[in-house]
N, C-alpha and C positions, 0 to 999 in steps of 0.2 A: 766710414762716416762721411755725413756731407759736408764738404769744404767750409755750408753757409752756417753751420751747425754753430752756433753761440751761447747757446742755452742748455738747460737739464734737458732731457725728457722723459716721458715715464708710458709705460700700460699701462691698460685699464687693469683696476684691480681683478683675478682670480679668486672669486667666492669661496668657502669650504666652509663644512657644520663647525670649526674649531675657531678660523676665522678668515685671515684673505691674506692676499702675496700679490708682489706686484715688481715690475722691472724696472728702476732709475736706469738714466744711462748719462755720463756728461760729458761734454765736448774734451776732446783729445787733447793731451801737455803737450807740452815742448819737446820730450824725450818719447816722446810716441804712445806712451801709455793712454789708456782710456779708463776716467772714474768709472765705477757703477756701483749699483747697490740692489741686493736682491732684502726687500722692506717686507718682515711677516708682522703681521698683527696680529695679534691673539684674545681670543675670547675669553672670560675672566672662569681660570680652574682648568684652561688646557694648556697643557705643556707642548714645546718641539727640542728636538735633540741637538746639541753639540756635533763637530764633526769626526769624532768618537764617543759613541755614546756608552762602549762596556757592553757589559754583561748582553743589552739590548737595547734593539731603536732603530733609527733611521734616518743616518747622517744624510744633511743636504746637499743637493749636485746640482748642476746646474753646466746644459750644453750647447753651445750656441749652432743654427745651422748654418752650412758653408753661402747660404745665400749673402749670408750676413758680414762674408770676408772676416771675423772675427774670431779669435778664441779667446778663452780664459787662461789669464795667466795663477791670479792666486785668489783665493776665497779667506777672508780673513774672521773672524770672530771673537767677541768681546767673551771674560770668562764666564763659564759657564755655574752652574750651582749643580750636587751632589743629592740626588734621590734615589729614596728607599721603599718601593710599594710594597714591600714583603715577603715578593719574589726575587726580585733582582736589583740590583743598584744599576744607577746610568745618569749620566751627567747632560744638563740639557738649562733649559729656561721653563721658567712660571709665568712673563710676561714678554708684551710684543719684543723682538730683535730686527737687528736691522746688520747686515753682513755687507760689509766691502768687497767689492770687486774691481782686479785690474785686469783688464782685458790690453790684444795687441790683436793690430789685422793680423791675418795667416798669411796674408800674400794671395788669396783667392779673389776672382772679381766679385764686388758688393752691386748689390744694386743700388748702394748711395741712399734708400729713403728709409729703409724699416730695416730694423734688428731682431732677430726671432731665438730667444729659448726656449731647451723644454728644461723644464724644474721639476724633482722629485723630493720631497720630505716626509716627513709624518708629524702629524700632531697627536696628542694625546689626553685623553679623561678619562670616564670608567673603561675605553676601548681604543685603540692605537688605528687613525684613520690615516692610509697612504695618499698621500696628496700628490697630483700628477697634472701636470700643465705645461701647456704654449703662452707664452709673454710676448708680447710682440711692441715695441717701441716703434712707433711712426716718430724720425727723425724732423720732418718737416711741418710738425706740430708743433714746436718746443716754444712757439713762443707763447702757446699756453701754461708754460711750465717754468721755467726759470728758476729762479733766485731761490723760492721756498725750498724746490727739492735738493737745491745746492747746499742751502743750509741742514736739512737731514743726513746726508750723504756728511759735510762735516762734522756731525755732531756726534755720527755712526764711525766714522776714525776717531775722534776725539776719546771715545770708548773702548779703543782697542787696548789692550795692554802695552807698557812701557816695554821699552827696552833695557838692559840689564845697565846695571849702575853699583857705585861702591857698597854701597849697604844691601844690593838688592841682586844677587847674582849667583849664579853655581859655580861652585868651585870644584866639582871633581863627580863624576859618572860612569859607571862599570857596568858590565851583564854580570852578571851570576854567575858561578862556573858550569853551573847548567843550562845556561841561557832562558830560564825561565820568567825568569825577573829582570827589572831594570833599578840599579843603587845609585841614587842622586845627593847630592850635599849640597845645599845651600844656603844663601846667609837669608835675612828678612827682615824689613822693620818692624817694629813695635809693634807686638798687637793692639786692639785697642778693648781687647774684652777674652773670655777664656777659651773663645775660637780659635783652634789651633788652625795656623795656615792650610787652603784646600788648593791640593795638588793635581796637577791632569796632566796626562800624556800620551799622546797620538803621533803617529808614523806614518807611512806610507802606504798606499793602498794595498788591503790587503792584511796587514796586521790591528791589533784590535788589545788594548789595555784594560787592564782591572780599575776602576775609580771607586774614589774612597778610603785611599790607602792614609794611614794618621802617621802624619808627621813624629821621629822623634829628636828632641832636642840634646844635644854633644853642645856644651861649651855654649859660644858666642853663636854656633849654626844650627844647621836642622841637617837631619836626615832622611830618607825615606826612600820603601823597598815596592817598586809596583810592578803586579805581577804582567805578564806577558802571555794573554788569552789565546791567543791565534797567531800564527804569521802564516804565508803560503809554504810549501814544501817547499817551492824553489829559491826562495827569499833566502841571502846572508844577514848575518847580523853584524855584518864587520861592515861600515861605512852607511847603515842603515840612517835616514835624514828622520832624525827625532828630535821633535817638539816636545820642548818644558815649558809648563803654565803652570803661576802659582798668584795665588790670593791671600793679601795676608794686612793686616794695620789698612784697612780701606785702600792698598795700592795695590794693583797686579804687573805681571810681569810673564812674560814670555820670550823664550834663547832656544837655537839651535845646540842640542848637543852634541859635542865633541867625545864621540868612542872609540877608541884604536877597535 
């Protein structure tokens, strides 16, 4: 990044028949991190995927070139909503997202003025369009950018799901003895209508969960069994980094789970 760098800055937006996509990027923190934000806009009746999407889809990536001195460190996203076209279930969005990104230099030399990814997603309507592009932030532009995009990029954390708290947390996670499935226990507020909490859960590349799965309720907590579509052949499942997301009384929440 350049040193004079004070500002957001962004690409030009990526066109597509579903809608556009485009790169935030903002000046570097103290602890070295770098905001960013990969911003899709969506045309009204097209959907994009979740970064498990199930049964089908086309989770979002996003890779920086080494010109760029930069990689990605995590892609974050806000929860997702559960759909049923009548072939498959897959969890995804009905309207525009906006996904966090924290990026760190790699240690490679940058050329200090532009940041270059390619990005791949899909969108969807009556037919699932593979979206593929180059994003290119000119760093030495930003002072046409500033404060607006800064506020997007906050508003796009502000939407992330919380962190586990006393009413809102898992208390106990097992495989199957098959390993087929994943058994979770957790607590939840209040609903606020007779939508029972909607569950997600995603791993590491390479494994691939069922959504959709209907919570059931024990006591004070909830329960719930989601099955285990894919992993690779060489993949363990003892230490495996699994992500719980849940939605429930208008709050979300998302924890690492803890599997011997």
């Amino acid at each position: 990044m350049a040193p004079t760098l004070a500002a957001a800055a962004s690409s030009d937006w990526f066109e597509t028949q579903g809608g556009r996509v485009r790169l935030v990027v903002l000046p570097e923190r103290a602890d070295g991190t770098i905001p960013a934000l990969l911003d899709v806009q969506l045309k009204p009746g097209w959907k994009t995927y979740w970064r498990d999407p199930g049964q089908s889809g086309i989770p979002p990536s996003i890779s920086f070139s080494p010109a760029s001195g930069l990689a990605l460190q995590t892609m974050r996203f806000p929860v997702p909503k559960q759909f049923d076209d009548g072939y498959s279930r897959y969890a995804g969005y009905d309207q525009s997202v906006a996904l966090p990104l924290t990026l760190r230099r790699d240690g490679s030399a940058p050329d200090g003025s532009k940041v270059s990814a390619s990005i791949f997603l899909g969108v969807c309507k009556d037919i699932c369009i593979p979206v593929q592009a180059e994003l290119t932030v000119d760093l030495q532009a930003s002072a046409t950018a500033g404060s607006q995009d800064e506020a997007v990029v906050a508003v796009a954390e502000a939407a992330l799901p919380e962190a586990p708290s006393p009413d809102f947390a898992v208390s106990d996670a097992r495989w199957s003895a098959d390993g087929k499935s994943i058994s979770v226990t957790f607590t939840a507020p209040a609903r606020r209508s007779d939508k029972p909490p909607q569950v997600f859960v995603s791993g590491p590349e390479g494994f691939q969960f069922g959504s959709g799965a209907a919570p059931e309720r024990i006591g004070d907590a909830y329960r719930v069994d989601v099955p285990l579509l894919h992993k690779p052949k060489s993949a363990s499942l003892s230490g495996a980094a699994i992500l719980f997301t849940v939605e429930s009384g208008g709050r979300s929440m998302e924890t690492p789970l803890a599997i011997d």
